[in-house]
C-alpha positions in Angstrom: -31.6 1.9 21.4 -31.1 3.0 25.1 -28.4 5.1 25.8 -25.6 4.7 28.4 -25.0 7.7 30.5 -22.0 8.7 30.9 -21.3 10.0 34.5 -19.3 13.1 34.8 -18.0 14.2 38.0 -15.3 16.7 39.5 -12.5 15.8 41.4 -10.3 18.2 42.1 -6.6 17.3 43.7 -4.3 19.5 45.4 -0.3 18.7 44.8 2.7 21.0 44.7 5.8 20.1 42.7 8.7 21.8 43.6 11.9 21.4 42.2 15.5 24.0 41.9 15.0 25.2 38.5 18.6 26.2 36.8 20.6 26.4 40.1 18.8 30.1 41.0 15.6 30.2 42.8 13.1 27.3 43.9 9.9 27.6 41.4 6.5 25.7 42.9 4.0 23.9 40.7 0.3 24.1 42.5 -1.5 21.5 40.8 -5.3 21.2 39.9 -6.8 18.6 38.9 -10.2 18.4 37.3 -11.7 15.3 36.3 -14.0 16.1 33.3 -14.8 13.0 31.4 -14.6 9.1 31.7 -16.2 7.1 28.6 -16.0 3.8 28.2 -12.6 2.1 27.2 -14.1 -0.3 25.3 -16.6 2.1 23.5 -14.5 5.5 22.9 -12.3 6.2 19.8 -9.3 7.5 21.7 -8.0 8.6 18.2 -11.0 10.9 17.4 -9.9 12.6 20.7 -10.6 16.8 19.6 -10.3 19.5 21.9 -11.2 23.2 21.6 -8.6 25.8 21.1 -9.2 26.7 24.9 -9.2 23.4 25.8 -12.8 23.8 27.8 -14.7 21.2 25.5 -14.1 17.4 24.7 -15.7 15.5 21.7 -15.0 12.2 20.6 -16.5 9.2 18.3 -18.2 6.3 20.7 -19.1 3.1 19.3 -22.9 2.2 20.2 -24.1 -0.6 19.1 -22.3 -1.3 15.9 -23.3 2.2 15.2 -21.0 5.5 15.6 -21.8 8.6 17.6 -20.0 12.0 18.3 -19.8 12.8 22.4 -19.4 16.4 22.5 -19.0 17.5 26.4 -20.5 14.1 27.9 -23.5 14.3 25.2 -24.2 11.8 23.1 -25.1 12.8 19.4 -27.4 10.7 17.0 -26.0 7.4 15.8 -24.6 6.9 12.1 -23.1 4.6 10.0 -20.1 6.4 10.1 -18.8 9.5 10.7 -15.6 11.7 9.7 -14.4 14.5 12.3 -12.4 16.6 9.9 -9.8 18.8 11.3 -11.1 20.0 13.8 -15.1 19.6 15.5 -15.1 22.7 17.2 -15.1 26.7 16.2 -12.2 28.9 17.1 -14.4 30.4 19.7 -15.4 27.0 21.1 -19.4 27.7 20.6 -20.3 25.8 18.1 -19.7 21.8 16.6 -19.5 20.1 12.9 -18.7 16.6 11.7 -19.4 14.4 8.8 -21.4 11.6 8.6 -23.2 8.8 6.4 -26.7 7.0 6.6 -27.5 4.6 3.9 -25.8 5.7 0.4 -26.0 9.9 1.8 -23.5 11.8 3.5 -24.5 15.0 5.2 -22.7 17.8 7.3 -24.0 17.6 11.1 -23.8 21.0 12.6 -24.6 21.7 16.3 -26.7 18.3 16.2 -28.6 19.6 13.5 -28.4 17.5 10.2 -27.7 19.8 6.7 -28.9 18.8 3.6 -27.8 15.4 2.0 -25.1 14.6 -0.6 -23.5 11.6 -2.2 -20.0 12.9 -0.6 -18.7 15.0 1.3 -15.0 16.9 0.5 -11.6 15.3 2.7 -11.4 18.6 4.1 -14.9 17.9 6.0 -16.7 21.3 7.3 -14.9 23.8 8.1 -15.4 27.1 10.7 -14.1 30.5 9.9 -11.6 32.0 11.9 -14.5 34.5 14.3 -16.5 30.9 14.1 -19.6 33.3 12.3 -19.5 30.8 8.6 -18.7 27.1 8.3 -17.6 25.7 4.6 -17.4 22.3 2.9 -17.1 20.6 0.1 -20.3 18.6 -1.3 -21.0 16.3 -4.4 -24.8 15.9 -5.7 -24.9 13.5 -8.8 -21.6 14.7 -10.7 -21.6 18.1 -9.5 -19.4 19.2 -6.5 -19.9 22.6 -4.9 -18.7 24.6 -1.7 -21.4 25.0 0.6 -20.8 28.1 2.6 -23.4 28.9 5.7 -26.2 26.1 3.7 -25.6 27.9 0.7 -24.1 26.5 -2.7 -21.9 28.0 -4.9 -21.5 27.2 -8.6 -21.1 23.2 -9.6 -17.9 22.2 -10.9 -16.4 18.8 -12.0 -14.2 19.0 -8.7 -13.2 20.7 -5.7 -9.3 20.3 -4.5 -9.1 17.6 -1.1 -7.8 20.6 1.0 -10.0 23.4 0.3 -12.0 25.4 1.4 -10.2 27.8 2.9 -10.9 30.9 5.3 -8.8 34.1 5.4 -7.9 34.9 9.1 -9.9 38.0 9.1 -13.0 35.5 7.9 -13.7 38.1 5.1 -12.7 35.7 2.2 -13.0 32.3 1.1 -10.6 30.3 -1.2 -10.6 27.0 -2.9 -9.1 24.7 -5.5 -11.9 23.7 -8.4 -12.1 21.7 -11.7 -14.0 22.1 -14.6 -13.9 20.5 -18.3 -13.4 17.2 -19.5 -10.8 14.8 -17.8 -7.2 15.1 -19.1 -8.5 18.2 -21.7 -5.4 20.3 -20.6 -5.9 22.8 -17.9 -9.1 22.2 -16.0 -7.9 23.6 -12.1 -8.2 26.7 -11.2 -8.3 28.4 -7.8 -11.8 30.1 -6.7 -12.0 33.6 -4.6 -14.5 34.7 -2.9 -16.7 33.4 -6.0 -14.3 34.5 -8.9 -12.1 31.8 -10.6 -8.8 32.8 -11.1 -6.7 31.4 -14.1 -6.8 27.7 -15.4 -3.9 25.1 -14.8 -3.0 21.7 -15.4 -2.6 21.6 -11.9 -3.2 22.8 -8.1 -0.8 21.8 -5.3 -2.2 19.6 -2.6 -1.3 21.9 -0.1 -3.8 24.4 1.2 -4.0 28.0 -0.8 -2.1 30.4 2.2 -4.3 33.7 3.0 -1.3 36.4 4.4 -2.3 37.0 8.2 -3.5 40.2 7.1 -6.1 38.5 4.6 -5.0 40.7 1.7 -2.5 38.2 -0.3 -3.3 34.7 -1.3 -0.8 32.0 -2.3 -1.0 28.7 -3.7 0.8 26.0 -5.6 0.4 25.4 -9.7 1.4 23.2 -12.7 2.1 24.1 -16.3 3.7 21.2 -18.2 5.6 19.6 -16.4 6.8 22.8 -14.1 5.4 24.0 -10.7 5.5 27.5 -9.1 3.7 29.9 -6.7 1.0 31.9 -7.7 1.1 34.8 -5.3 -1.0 37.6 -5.6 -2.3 36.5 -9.2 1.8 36.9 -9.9 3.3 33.5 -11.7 6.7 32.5 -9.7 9.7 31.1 -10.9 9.3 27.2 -12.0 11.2 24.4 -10.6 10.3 20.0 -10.6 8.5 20.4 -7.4 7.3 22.4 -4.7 7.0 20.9 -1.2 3.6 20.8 -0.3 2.5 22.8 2.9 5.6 24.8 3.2 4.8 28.0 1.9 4.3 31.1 4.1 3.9 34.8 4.9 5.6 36.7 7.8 3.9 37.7 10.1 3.1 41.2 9.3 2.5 39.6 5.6 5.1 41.5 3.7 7.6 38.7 3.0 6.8 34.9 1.3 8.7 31.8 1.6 8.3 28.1 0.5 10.7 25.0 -0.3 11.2 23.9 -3.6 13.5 21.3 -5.4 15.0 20.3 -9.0 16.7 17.5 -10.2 17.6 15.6 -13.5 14.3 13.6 -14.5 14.9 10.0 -15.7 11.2 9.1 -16.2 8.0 10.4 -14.9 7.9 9.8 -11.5 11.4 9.7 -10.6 14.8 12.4 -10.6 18.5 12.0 -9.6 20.7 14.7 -8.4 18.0 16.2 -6.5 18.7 19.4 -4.7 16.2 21.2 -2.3 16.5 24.9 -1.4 14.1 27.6 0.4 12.9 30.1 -2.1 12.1 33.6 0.2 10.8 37.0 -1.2 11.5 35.1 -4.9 15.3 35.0 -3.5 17.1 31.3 -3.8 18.7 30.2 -0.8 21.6 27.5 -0.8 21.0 24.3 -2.7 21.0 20.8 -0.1 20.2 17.3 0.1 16.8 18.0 2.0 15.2 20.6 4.0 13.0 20.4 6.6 9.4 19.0 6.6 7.2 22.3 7.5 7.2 25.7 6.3 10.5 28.1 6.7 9.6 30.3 10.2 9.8 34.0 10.4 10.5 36.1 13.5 7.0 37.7 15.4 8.4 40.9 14.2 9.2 39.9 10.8 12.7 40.7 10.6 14.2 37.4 11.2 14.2 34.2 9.0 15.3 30.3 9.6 14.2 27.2 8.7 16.0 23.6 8.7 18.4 21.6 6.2 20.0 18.2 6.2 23.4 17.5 4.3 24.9 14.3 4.3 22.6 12.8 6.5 23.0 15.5 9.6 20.2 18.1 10.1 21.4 21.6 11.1 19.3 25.1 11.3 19.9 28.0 9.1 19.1 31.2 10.6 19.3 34.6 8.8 21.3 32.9 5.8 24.0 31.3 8.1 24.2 27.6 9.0 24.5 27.4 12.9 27.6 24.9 13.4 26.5 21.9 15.3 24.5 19.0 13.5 21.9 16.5 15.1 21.1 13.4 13.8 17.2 14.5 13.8 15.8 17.6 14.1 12.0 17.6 14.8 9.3 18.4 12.0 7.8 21.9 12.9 9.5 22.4 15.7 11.6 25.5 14.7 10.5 28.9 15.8 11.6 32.0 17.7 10.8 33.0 21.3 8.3 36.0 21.3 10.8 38.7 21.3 12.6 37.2 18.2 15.8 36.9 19.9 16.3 33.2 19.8 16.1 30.6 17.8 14.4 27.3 19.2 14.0 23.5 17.9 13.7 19.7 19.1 16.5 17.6 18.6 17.2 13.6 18.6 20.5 13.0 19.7 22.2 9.3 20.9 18.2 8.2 21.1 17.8 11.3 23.8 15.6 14.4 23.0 15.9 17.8 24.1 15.2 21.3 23.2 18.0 23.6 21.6 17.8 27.2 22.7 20.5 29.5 20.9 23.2 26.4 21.2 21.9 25.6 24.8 21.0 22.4 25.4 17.6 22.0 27.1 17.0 18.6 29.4 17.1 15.6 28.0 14.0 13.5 27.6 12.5 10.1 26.0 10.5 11.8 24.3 8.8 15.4 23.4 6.1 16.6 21.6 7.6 18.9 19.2 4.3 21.1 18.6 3.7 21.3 22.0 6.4 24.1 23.0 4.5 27.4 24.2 5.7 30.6 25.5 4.2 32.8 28.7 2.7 35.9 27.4 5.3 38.2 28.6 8.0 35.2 27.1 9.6 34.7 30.6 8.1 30.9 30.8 8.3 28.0 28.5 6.9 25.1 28.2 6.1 21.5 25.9 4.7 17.8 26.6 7.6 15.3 27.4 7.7 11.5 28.1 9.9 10.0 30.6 9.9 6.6 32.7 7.0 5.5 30.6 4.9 8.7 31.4 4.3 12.1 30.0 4.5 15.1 31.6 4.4 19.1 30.9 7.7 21.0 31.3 8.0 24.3 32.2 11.3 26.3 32.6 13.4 22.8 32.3 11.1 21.5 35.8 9.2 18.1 34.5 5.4 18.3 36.5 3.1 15.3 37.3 3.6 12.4 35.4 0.0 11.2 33.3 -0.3 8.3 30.7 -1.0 11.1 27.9 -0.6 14.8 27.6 -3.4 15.3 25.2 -1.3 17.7 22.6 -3.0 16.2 19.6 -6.7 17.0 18.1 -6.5 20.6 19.0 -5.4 19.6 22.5 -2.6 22.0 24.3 -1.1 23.8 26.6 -2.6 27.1 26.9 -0.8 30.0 29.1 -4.1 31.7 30.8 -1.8 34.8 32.3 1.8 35.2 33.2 2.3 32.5 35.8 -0.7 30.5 35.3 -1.7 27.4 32.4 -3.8 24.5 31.5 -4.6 21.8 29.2 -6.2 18.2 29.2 -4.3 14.9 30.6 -5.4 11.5 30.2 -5.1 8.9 33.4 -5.4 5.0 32.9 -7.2 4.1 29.8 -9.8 6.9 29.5 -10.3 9.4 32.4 -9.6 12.9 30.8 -8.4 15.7 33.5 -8.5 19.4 33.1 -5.0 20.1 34.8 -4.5 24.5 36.2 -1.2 25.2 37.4 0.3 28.0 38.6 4.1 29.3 39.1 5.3 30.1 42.2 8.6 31.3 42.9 10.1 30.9 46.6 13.2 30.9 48.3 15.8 27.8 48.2 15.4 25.7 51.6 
């Protein structure tokens, strides 16, 4: 097969946006543009689009000749039958690649365009890196054994490994994962795997990911006895209750404190309730009982101190911070988009309101926009600048300080993409023109007097 080079050239554009920021001072935008890719339309999986968390390196699945391929930085990788990017393709530190893919009846773990050794599957998960990007971990099943493979090597076989593990601790020192043994529907067969010891066996393990505390000394995860869920944190059983939202359980940020959403109801057979009532459970404390809470996890200050997450009550989503309901209702309030500003003083989330959406900043209304890309929103690192991905007349563009920049076709905020604050005044992240010319867009503040 002959490959098609794909031609990668720099163009770089000069543009300043200006515009009166809040009535005070004018604030310039100097504009860079870099053009750093251009595949094919017709050949390039936008959807596979991943970025690394500095936003320096591009990969993405091309069709080639009713084959698949990974591009990783304008390189074409070796063609498969398929291939599966998992979360994300790149390390944290950006150095090093890993994907999924199958030839014939195998599957195998491609890592820095070197092929591992060959399964019959592969885990959902996919490979994943460590946080300091040193050990990479996946799932893999050889006959009707599954193991994790950690750095090429495998650990013990077991019936089953959970769909979201493995898992990394942030400080990379310890590994965690959901895994099955015994005969299917003999009682309790999951248990959860640390660092190579199994922990105690349950009838079931919660689809969410186990939670390492940012500290990587506590672990947390989701269990099933009877008919009951609770935490397990710590080893320590928590209080049961019907269900426990998946993916909403977290630590603070200096690890001490634990949180997660959890509901009961009157059963009236085995898949359904009535009377259903959903409530935050923090520090093994039950907060008020509502109709729903928020998709995501409850948020905790940077500091720890502070405490909020959202609830909806006849059909109106409002926040609740520090145990009190703030007073104004929205008819949406966006999924993950709670979370305090960097000193911990306020208290920010997206809102929909009369088909109109805009950010809410300690009961201020932020501008209103089509559109916004709720896990977009990013703070300066001295928290005087903030700014998120927004759509408006048919374009999206990045917002900083209320002032909408350069319109593109795409902010790419998805697939690692974002915006990433490189100092005080200055940021970057990846924009998409016409169908498939990627930019590297640098800006930098500039604050002037008014004209």
């Amino acid at each position: 097969m002959s490959k098609k080079s794909i031609l990668i050239w720099v163009l770089i554009i000069f543009f300043l946006a200006t515009a009166l920021h809040a009535g005070e001072s004018d604030q310039q935008r100097v504009v860079t543009e870099q053009l750093i890719m251009s595949p094919k339309p017709t050949e390039w999986i936008e959807s596979t689009l991943q970025i690394s968390k500095d936003c320096k390196r591009i990969a993405y699945v091309q069709n080639v000749d009713g084959m698949k391929c990974v591009v990783v930085d304008g390189k074409e990788g070796k063609p498969y039958e398929n291939i599966a990017l998992g979360k994300s393709v790149f390390s944290p530190d950006g150095k090093r690649s890993a994907y999924a893919a199958l030839r014939g009846e195998k599957r195998f773990v491609v890592v820095d365009g070197e092929e591992q050794k060959h399964y019959d599957a592969i885990g959902k998960s996919g490979p994943v890196f460590s946080p300091d990007g040193k050990h990479l971990a996946y799932a893999a099943r050889d006959g009707g054994d599954w193991y994790v493979v950690v750095d090429g090597v495998e650990g013990k076989p077991y019936n089953g490994i959970g769909d979201s593990s493995p898992v990394f601790s942030p400080d990379s020192a310890h590994i965690a994962y959901a895994a099955m043994s015994g005969k299917l529907f003999s009682g309790d067969m999951w248990f959860m795997v640390l660092d190579g010891n199994e922990g105690k066996h349950y009838r079931g393990i919660g689809k969410g990911e186990p939670v390492f505390s940012p500290d990587g000394s506590r672990l947390a995860y989701e269990a099933q006895a009877k008919e009951k869920w609770f935490m397990v944190v710590d080893g320590a059983e928590g209080r049961e209750y019907d269900e426990i939202k998946d993916g909403t359980y977290t630590f603070s940020p200096d690890s001490s404190r634990f949180a997660y959403v959890a509901m009961t109801g009157d059963k009236v057979n085995k898949d359904n309730y009535v009377n259903i009532r959903y409530f935050v459970v923090e520090n093994n404390e039950e907060g008020k009982r509502y109709d729903g809470v928020g998709a995501g996890p409850p948020v905790y200050s940077p500091d720890s101190r502070r405490f909020a997450y959202v609830a909806r009550q006849s059909g109106r989503y409002f926040a609740v911070v520090d145990g009190k309901e703030e007073s104004r209702k929205f008819d949406i309030i966006g999924p993950r988009s709670l979370m305090f500003s960097p000193d911990g003083r306020q208290v920010l989330y997206a809102v929909r309101e009369s088909n109109k959406y805009y950010f809410m900043m300690d009961g201020k209304e932020g501008n209103r926009h089509d559109g916004i890309s709720i896990d977009s929103l990013v703070f300066s690192p001295d928290g005087r600048h903030m700014a998120y991905a927004a759509q408006t007349r048919g374009k999206q563009c990045v917002v900083v300080d209320d002032m909408e920049g350069h319109l593109y076709d795409i902010i790419v905020v998805f697939g690692g993409g974002r915006i990433v604050f490189g100092g005080p005044d200055s940021f970057y992240y990846i924009a998409r023109k016409g169908d498939a010319q990627l930019f590297l867009v640098e800006e930098k503040l500039i604050s002037g007097g008014k004209d």
